[in-house]
KEDO-98674 format. One record per residue: y, x, z of N, C-alpha, C in turn; residue in three letters. Coordinates in steps of 0.2 Angstrom, whole numbers, plus 2048, in hexadecimal, padded with zeros to 3 digits. Layout:
BEGIN
YXZYXZYXZAla/...
! end
This chain:
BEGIN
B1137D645B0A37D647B06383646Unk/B08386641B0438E63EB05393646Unk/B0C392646B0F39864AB0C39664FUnk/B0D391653B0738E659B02394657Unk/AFE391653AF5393654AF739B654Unk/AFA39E651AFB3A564FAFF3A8655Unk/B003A465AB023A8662AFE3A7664Unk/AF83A1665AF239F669AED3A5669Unk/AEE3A8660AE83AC660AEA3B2662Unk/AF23B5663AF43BB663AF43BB66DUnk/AF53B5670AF23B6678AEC3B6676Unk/AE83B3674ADE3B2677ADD3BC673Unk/AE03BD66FADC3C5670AE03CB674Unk/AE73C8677AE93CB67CAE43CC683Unk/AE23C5683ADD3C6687AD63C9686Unk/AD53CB682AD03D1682AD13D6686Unk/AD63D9687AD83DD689AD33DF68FUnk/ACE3E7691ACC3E6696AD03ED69DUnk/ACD3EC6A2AD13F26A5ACB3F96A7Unk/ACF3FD6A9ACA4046A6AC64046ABUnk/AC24066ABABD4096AFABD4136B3Unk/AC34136B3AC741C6B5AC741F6BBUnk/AC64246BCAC44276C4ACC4276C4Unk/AD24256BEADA4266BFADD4206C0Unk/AD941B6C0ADD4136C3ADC4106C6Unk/AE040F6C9ADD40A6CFAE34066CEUnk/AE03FD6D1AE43F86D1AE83F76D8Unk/AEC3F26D5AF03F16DEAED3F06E3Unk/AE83EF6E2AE23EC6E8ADF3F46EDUnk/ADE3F96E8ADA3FB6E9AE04026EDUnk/AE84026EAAEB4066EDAED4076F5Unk/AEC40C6F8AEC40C6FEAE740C702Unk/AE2409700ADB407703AD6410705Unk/AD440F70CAD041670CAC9413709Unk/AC941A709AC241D702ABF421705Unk/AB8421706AB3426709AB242C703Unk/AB2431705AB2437700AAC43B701Unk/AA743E6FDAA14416FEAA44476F9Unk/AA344D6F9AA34526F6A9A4566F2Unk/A9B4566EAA944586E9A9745C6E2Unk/A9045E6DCA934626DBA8E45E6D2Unk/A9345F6CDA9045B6C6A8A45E6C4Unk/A824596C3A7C45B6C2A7E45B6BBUnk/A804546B9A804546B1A8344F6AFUnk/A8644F6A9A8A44A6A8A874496A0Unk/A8844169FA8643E699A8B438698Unk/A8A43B690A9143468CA8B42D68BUnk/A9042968EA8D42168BA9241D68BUnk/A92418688A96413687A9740D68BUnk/A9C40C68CA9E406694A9F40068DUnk/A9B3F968FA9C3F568AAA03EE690Unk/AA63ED68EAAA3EB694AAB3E3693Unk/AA73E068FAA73DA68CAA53D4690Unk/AA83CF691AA63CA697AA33C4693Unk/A9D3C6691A983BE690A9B3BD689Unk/A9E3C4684A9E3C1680AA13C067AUnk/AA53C2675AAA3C0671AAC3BB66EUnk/AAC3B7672AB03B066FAB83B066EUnk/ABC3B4672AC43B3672AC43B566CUnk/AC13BC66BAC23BF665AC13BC65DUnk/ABB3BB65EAB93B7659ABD3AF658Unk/AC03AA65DAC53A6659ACB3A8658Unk/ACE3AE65BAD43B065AAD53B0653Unk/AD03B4651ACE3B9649ACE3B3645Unk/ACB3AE646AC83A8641ACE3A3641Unk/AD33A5648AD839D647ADC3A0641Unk/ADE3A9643AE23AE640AE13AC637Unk/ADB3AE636AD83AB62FAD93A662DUnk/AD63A1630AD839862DAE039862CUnk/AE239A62FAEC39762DAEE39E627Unk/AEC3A2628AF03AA623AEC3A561BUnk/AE63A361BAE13A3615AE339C612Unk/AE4399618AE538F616AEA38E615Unk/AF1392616AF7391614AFB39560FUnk/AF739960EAF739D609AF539D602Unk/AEE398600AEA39A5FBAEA3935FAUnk/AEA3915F3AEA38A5F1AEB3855F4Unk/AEB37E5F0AEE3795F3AE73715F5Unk/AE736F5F8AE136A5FCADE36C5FFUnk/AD836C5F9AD036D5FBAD03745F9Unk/AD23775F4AD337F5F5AD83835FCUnk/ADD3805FBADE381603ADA382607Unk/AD637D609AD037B610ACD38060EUnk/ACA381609AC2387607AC738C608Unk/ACD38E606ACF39560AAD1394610Unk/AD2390613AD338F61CACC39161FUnk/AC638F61CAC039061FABE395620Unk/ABD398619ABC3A1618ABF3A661DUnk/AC53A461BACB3A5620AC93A7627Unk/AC43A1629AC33A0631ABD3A3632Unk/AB83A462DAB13A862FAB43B062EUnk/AB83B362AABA3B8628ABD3BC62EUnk/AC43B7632AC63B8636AC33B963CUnk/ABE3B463FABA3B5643AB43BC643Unk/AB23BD63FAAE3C363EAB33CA63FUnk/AB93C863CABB3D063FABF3CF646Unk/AC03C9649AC33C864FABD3CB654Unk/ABA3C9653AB13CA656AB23D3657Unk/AB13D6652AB23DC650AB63E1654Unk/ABC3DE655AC23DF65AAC03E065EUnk/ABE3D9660ABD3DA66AAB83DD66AUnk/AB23DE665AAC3E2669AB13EC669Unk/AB43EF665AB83F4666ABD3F466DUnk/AC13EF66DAC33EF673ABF3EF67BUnk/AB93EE679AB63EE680AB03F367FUnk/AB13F767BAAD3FD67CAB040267CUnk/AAD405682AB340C684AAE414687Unk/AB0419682AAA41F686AAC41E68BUnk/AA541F690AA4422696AA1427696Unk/A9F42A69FA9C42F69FA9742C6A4Unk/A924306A7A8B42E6AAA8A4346B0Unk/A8E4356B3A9043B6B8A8B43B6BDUnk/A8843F6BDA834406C4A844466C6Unk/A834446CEA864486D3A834486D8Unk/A814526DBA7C4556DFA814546E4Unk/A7F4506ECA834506F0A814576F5Unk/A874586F9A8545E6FDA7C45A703Unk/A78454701A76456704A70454700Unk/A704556FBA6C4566F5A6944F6F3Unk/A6D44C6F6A6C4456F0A6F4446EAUnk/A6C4406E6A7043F6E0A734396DFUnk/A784396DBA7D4336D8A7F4326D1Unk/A7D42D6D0A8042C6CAA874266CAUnk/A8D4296C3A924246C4A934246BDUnk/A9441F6BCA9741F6B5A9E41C6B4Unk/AA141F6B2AA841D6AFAAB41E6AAUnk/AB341B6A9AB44216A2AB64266A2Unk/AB7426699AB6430699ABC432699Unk/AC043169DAC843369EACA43A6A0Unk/AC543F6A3AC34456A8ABE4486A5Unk/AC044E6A3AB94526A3AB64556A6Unk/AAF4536A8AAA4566ACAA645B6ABUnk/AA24616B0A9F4646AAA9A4666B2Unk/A944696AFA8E4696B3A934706B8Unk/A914706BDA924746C3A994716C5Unk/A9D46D6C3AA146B6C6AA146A6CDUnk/AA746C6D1AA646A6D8AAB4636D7Unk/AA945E6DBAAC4566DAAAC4536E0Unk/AAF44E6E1AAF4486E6AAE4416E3Unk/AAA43D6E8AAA4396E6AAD4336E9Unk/AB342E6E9AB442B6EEAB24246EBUnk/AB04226F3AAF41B6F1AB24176F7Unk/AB240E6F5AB440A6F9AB14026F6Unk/AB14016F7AB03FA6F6AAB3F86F0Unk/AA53FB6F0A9F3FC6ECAA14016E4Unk/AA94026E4AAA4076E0AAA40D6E0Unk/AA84126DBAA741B6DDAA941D6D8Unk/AAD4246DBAB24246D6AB042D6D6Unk/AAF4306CDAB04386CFAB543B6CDUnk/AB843C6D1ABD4426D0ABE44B6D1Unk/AC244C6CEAC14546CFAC64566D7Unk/
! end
């Protein structure tokens, strides 16, 4: 039963996992698909942080707390001190599984804004995978409400 819950929790923060936000990936969906390209030139760019979190840390936090209740309650004394270290175990757990996924789903990005040749501006943000720098010349392609800047 332990190793049960101790693969349940080791899928549920698998599934944190989230996918990048990169002007360098693109999904099956997205490969081969035409892209409308504008050509501008970098006004300015600012670091911010992409928080890629979906409504939440829950997987993280039961993973962490089941993780805890079985390492602490099979471990540490026997009955009702067993149970009071299964429990501790599971807040303790929970608090750093929480911890985890919110690390996992925060990822520098950049705030790239971009002088088009027809002097509008753009703002993209993505991750910081590429260095940008002011006077950059760039393109921007997009397709499917996504915009993407590249050098």
């Amino acid at each position: 039963m332990k190793n049960l819950i101790i693969v349940a929790a080791l899928v549920a923060l698998g599934g944190c996992a989230v996918p990048p936000n990169s002007a360098n990936v693109y999904g099956t969906s997205q490969a081969q698909g035409e892209q409308s390209v504008r050509m501008g030139v970098v006004d300015s760019v600012r670091p911010v942080t992409i928080d890629k979190s979906r409504g939440g840390n829950e997987a993280g936090t039961l993973a962490g707390g089941a993780l805890g209740a079985v390492a602490a309650g099979s471990t540490i004394g026997k009955g009702n001190g067993s149970l009071a270290a299964g429990v501790v175990g599971a807040v303790l757990g929970g608090i750093v599984g929480n911890q985890v996924q919110n690390n996992l789903n925060q990822r520098p990005g950049l705030e790239i804004t971009v002088r088009l040749s027809s002097g509008e501006l753009r703002a993209i943000t993505q991750d910081a995978d590429e260095r940008f720098n002011v006077g950059d010349r760039v393109r921007l392609l997009s397709s499917g409400g996504v915009t993407r800047v590249t050098h």
